[in-house]
MMTF fields as JSON, N, C-alpha, C and O atoms, coordinates in Angstrom:
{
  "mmtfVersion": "1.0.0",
  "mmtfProducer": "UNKNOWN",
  "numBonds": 483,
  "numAtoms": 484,
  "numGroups": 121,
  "numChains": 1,
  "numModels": 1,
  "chainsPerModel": [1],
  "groupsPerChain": [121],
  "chainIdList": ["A"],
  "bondAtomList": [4, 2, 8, 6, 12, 10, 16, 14, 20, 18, 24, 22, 28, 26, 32, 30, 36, 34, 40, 38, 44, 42, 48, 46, 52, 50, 56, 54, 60, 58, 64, 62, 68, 66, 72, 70, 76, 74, 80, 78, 84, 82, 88, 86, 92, 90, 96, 94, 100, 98, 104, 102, 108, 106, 112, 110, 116, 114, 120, 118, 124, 122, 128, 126, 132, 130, 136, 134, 140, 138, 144, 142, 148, 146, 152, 150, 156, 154, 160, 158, 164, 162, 168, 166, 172, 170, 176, 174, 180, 178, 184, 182, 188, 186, 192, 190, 196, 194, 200, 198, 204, 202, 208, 206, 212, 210, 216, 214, 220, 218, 224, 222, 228, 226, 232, 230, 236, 234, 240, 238, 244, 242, 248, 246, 252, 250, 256, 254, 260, 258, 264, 262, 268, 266, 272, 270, 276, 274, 280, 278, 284, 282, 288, 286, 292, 290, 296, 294, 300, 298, 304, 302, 308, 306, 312, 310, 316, 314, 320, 318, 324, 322, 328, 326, 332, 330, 336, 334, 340, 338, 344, 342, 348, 346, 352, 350, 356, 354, 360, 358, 364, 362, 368, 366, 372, 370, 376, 374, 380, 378, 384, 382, 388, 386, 392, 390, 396, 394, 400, 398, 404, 402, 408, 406, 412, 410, 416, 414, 420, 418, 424, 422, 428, 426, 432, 430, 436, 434, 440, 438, 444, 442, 448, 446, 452, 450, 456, 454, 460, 458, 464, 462, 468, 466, 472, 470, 476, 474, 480, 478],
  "bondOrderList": [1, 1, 1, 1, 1, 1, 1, 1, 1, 1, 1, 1, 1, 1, 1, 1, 1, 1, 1, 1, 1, 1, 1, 1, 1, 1, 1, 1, 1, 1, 1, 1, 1, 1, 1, 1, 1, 1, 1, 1, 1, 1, 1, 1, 1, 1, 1, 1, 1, 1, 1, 1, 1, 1, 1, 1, 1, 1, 1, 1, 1, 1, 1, 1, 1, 1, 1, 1, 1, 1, 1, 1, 1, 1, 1, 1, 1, 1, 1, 1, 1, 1, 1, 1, 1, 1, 1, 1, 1, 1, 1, 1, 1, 1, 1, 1, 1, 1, 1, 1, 1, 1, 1, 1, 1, 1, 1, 1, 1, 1, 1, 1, 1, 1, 1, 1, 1, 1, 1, 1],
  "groupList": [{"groupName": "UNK", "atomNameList": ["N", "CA", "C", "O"], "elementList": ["N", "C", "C", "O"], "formalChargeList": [0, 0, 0, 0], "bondAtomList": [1, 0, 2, 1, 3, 2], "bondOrderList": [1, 1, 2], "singleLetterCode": "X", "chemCompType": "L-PEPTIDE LINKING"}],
  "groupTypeList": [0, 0, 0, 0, 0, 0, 0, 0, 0, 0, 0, 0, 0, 0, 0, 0, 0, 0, 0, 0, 0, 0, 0, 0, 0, 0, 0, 0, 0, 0, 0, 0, 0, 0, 0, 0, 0, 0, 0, 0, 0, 0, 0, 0, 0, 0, 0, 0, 0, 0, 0, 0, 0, 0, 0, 0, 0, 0, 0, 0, 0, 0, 0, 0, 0, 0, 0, 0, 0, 0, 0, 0, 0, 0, 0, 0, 0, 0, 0, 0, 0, 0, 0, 0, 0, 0, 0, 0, 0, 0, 0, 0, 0, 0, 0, 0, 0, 0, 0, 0, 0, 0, 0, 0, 0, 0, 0, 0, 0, 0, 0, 0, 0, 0, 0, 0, 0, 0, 0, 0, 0],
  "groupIdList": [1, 2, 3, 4, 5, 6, 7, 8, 9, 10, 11, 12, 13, 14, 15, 16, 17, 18, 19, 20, 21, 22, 23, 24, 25, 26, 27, 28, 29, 30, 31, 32, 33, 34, 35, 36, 37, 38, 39, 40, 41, 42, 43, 44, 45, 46, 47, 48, 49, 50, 51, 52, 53, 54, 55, 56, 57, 58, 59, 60, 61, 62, 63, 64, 65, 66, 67, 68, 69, 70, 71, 72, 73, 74, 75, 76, 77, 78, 79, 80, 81, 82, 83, 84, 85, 86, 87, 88, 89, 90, 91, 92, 93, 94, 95, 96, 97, 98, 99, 100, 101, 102, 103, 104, 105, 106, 107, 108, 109, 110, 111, 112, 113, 114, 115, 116, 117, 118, 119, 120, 121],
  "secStructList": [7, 7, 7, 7, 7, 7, 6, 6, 1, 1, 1, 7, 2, 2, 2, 2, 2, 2, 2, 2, 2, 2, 2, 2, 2, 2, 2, 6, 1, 1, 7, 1, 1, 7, 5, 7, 7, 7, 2, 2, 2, 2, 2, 2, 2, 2, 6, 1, 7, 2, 2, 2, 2, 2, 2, 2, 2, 2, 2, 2, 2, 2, 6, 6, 1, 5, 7, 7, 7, 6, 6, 1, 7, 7, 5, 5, 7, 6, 6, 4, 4, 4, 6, 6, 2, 2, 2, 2, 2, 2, 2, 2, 2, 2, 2, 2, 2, 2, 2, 2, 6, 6, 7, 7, 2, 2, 2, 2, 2, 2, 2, 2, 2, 2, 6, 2, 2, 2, 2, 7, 7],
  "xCoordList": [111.523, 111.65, 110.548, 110.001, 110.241, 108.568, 109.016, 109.559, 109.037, 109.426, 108.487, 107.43, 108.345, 107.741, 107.839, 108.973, 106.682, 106.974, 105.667, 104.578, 105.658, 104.414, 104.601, 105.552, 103.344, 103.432, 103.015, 103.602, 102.279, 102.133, 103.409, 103.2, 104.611, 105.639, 106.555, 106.901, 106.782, 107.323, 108.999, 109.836, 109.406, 110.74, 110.409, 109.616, 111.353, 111.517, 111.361, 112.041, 110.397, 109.675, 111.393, 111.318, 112.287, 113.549, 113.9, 113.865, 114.28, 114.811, 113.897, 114.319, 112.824, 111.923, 112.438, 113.585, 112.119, 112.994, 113.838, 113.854, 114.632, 116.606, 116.224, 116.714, 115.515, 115.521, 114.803, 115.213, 113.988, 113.135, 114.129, 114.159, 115.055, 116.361, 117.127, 117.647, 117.224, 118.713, 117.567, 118.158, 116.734, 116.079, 115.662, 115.796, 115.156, 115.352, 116.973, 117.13, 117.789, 119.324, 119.754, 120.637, 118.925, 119.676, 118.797, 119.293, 117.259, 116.734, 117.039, 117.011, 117.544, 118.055, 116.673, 116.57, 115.754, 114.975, 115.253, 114.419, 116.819, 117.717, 118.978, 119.452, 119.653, 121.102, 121.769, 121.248, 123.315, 123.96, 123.734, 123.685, 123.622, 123.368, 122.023, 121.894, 121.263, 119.742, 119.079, 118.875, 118.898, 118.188, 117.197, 116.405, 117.406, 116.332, 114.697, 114.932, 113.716, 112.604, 113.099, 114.241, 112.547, 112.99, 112.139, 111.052, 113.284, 113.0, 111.395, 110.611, 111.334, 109.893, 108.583, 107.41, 108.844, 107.788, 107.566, 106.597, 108.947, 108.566, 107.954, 107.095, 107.832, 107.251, 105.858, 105.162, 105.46, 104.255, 103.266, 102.088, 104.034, 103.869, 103.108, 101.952, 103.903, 104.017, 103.116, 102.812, 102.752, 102.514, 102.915, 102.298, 104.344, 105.497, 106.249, 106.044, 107.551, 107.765, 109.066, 109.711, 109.168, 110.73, 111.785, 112.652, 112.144, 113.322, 113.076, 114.18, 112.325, 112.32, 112.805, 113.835, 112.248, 112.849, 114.688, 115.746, 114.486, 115.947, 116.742, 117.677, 116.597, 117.547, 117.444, 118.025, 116.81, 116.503, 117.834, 118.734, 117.468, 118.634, 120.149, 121.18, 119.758, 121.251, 121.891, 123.109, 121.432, 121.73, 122.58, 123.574, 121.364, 122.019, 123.066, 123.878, 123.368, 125.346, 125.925, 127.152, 125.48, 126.659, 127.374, 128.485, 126.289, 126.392, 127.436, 128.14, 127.235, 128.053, 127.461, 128.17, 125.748, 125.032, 124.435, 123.956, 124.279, 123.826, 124.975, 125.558, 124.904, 125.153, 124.675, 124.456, 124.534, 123.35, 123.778, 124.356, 123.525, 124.304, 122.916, 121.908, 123.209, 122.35, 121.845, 122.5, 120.326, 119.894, 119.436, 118.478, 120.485, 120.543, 119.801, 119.663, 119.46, 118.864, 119.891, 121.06, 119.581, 120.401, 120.616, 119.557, 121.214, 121.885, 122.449, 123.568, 121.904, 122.546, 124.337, 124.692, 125.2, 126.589, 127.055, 126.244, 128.258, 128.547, 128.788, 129.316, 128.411, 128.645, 127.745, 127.985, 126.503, 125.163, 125.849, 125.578, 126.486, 126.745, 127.628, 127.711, 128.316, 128.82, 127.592, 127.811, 127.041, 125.985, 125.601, 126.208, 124.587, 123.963, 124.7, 124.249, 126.105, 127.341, 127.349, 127.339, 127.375, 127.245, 126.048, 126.167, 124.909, 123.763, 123.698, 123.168, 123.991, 123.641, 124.824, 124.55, 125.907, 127.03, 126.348, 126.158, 126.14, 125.414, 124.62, 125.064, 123.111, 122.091, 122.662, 122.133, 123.532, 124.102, 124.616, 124.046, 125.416, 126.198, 124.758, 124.48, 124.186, 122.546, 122.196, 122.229, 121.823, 121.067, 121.948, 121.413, 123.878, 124.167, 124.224, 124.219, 124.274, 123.797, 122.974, 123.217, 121.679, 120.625, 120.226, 119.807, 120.416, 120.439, 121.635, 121.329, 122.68, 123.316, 122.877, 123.081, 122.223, 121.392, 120.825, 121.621, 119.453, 118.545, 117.213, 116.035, 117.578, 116.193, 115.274, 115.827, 114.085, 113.487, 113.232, 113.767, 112.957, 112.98, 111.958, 111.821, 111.221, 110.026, 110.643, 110.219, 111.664, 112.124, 113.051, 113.14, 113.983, 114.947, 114.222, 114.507, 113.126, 112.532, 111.936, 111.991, 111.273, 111.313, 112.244, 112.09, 113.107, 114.846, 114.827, 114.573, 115.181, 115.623, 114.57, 114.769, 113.538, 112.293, 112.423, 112.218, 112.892, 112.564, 113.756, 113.94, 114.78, 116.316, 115.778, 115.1, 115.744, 115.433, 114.604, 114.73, 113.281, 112.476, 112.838, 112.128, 114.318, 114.346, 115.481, 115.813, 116.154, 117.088, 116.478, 117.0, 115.385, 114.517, 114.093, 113.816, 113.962, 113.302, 112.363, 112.08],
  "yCoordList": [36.212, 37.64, 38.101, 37.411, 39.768, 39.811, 40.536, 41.529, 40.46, 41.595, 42.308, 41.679, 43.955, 44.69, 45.692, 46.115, 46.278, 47.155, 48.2, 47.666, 49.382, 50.172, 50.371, 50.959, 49.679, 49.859, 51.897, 52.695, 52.216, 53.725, 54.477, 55.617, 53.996, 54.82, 54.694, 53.701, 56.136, 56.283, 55.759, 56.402, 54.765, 54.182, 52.614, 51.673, 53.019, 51.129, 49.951, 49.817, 48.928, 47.802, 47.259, 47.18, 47.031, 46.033, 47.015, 46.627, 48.345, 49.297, 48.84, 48.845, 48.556, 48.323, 46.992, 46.926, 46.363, 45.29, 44.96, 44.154, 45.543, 45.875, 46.437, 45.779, 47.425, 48.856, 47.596, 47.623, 46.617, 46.166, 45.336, 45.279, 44.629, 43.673, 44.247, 43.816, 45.996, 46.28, 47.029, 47.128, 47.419, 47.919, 46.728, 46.96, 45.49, 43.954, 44.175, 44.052, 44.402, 43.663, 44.775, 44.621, 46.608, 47.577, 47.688, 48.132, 47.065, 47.079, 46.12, 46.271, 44.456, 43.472, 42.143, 41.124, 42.508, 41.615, 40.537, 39.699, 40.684, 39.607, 40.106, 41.232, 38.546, 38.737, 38.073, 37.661, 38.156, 37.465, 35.776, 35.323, 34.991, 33.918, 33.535, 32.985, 33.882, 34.182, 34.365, 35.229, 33.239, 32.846, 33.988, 34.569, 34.244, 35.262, 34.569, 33.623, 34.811, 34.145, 33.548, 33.889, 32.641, 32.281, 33.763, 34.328, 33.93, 35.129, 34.766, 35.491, 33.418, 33.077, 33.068, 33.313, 32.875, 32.528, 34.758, 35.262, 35.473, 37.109, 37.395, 38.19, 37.115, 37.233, 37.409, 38.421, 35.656, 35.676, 36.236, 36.569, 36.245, 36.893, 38.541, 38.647, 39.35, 40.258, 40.933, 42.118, 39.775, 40.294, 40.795, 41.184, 40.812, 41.428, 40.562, 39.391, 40.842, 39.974, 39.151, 39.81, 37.791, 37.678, 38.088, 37.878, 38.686, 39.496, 40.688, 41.153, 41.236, 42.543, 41.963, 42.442, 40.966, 40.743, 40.196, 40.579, 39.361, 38.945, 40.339, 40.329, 41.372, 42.306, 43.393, 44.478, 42.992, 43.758, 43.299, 43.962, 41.406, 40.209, 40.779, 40.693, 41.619, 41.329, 42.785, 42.726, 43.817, 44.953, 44.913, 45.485, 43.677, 43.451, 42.675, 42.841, 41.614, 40.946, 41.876, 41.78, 42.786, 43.654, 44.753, 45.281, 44.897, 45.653, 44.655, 44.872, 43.793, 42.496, 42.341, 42.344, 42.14, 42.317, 41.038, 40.598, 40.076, 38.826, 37.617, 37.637, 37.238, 36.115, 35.08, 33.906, 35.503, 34.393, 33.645, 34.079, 32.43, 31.095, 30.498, 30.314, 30.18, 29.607, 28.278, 27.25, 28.538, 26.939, 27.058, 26.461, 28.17, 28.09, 29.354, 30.511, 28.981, 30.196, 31.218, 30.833, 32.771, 34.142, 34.216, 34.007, 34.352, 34.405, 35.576, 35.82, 36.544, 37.529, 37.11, 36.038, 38.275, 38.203, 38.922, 39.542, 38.726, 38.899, 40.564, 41.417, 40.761, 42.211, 43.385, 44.573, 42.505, 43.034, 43.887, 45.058, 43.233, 43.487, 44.448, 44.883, 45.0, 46.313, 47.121, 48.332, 46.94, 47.978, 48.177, 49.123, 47.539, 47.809, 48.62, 49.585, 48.095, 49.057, 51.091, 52.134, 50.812, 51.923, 52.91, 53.921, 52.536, 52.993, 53.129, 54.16, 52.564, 53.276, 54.047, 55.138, 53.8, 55.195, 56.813, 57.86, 56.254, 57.563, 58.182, 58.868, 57.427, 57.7, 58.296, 59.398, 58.037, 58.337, 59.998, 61.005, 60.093, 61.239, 62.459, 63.488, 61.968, 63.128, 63.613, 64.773, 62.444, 62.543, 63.698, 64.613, 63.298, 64.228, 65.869, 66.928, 65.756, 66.792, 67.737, 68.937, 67.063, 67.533, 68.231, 69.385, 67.382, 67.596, 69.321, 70.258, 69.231, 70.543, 71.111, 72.203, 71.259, 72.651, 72.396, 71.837, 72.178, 72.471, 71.999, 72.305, 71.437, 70.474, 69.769, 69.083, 69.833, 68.721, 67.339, 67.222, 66.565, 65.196, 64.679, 63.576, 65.998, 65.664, 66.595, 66.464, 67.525, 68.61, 67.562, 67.379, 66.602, 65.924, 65.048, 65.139, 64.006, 63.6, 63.565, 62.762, 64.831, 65.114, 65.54, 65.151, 66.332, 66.462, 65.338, 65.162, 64.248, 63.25, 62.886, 63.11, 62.384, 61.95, 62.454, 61.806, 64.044, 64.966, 65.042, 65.68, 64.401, 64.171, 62.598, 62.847, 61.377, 60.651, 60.473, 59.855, 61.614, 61.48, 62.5, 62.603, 63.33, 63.627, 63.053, 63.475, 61.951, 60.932, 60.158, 59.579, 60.002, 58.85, 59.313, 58.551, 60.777, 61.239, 61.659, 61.932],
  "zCoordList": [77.97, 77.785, 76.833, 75.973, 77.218, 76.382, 75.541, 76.026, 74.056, 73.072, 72.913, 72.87, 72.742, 72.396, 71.42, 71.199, 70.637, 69.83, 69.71, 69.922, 69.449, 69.178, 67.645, 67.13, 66.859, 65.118, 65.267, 64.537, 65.995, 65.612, 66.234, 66.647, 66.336, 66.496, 65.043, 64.402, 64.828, 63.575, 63.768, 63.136, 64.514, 65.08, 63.893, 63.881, 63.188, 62.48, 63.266, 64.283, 62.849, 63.367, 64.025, 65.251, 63.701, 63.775, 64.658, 65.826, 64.479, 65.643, 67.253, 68.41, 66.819, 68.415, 68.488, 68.929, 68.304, 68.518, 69.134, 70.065, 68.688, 68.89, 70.354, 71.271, 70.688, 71.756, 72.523, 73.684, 72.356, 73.418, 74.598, 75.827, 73.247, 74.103, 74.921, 75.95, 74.054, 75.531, 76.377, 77.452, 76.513, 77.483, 78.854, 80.055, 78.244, 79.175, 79.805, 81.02, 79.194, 79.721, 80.452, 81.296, 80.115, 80.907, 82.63, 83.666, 82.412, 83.715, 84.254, 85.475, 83.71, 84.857, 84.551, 85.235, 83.389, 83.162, 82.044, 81.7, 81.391, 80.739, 80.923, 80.774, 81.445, 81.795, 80.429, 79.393, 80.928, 80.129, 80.084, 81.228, 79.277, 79.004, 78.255, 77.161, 78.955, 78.405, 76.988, 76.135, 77.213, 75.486, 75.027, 75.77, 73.458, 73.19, 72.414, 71.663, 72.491, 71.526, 70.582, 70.273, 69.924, 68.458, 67.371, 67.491, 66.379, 65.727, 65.011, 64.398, 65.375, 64.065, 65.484, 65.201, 66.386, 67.478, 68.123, 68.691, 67.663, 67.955, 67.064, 67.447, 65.484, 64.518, 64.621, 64.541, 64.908, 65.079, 66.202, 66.071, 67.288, 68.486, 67.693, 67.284, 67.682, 66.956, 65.951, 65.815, 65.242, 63.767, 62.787, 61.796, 63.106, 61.961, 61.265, 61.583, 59.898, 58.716, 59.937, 60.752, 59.781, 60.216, 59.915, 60.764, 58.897, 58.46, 59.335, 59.618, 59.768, 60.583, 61.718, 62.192, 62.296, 63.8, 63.319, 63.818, 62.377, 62.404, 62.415, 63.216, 61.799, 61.018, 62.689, 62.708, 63.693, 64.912, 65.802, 66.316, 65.741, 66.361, 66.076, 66.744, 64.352, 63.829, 64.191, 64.359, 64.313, 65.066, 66.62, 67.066, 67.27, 68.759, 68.717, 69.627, 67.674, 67.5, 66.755, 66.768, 66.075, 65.319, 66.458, 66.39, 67.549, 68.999, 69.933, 70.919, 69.332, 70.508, 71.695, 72.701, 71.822, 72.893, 72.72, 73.765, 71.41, 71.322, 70.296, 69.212, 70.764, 69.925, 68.745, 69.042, 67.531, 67.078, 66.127, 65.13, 66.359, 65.24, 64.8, 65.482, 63.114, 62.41, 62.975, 63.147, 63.274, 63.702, 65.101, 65.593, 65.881, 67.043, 68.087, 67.69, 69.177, 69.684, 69.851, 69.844, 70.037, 70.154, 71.407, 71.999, 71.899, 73.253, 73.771, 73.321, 74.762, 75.328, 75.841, 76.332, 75.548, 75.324, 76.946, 77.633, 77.281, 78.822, 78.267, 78.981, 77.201, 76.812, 77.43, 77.648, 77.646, 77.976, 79.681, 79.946, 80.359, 81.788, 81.757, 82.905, 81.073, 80.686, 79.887, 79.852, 79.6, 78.98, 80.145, 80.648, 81.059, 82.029, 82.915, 83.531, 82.961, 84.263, 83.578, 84.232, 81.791, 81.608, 81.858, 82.55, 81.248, 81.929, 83.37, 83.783, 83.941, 85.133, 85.523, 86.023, 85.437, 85.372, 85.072, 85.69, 83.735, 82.935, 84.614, 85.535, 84.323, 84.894, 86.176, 86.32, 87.191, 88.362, 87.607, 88.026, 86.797, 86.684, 86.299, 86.915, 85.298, 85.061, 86.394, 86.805, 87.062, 88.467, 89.467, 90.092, 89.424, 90.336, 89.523, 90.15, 88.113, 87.609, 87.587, 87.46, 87.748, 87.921, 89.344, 89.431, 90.396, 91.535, 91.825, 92.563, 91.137, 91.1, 90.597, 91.128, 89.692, 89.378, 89.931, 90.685, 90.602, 91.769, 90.617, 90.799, 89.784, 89.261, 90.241, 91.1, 90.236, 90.684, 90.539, 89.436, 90.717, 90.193, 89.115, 88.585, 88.971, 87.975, 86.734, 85.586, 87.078, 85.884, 85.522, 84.308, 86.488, 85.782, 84.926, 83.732, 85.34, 84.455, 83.117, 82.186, 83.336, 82.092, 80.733, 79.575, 81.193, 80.569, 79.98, 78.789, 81.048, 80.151, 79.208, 78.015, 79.567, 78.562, 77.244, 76.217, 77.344, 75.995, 75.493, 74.456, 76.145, 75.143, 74.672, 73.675, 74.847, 74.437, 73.218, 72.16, 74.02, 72.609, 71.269, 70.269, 71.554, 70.293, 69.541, 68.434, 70.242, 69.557, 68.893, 67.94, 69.214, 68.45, 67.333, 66.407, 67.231, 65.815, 65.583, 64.416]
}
């Protein structure tokens, strides 16, 4: 799995992090079981402190989306497969939303884009 982060986004290094894992588990590019990087091999990957990636790890078990035991690799949780069932619930209900008002698919797009980007901050 590829972790990612943009340093020029004003979003906390550990928040990207965190957002990179459930975004893998909400498109279907990590399932449940699925080992995560070692927090020291995303680090270096990265270029960021390991406490940032750990404190990213520790967001996604406080979510109950990983599992992580000292020593041991982090492990996506069968929790992840209800996240994904919700997201796309969601996404289905916007879509027939949108489609009732008579949005286009580029007006729905964007909607969403510009709610997202102002959750983020």
């Amino acid at each position: 799995m590829l972790i990612t982060i943009d340093p020029a986004s004003p979003q906390p290094l550990a928040d990207q992090v965190a957002a990179s894992v459930r975004a893998a588990v909400a498109n279907g590019t990590a399932a449940p079981g699925d080992r995560l990087p070692s927090a020291r091999n995303v680090a270096a990957t990265l270029g960021i402190n390991l406490h940032t990636v750990l404190r990213g790890y520790q967001q996604l078990r406080d979510e109950g989306l990983v599992e992580l035991r000292r020593g041991r690799a982090a492990v996506i949780t069968e929790t992840a497969d209800r996240l994904r069932l919700r997201l796309a619930e969601a996404a289905e209900e916007f879509a027939r939303a949108a489609l009732h008002a008579g949005a286009s698919e580029e007006e729905a797009l964007a909607a969403a884009r510009a709610a997202l980007l102002a959750m983020r901050g």
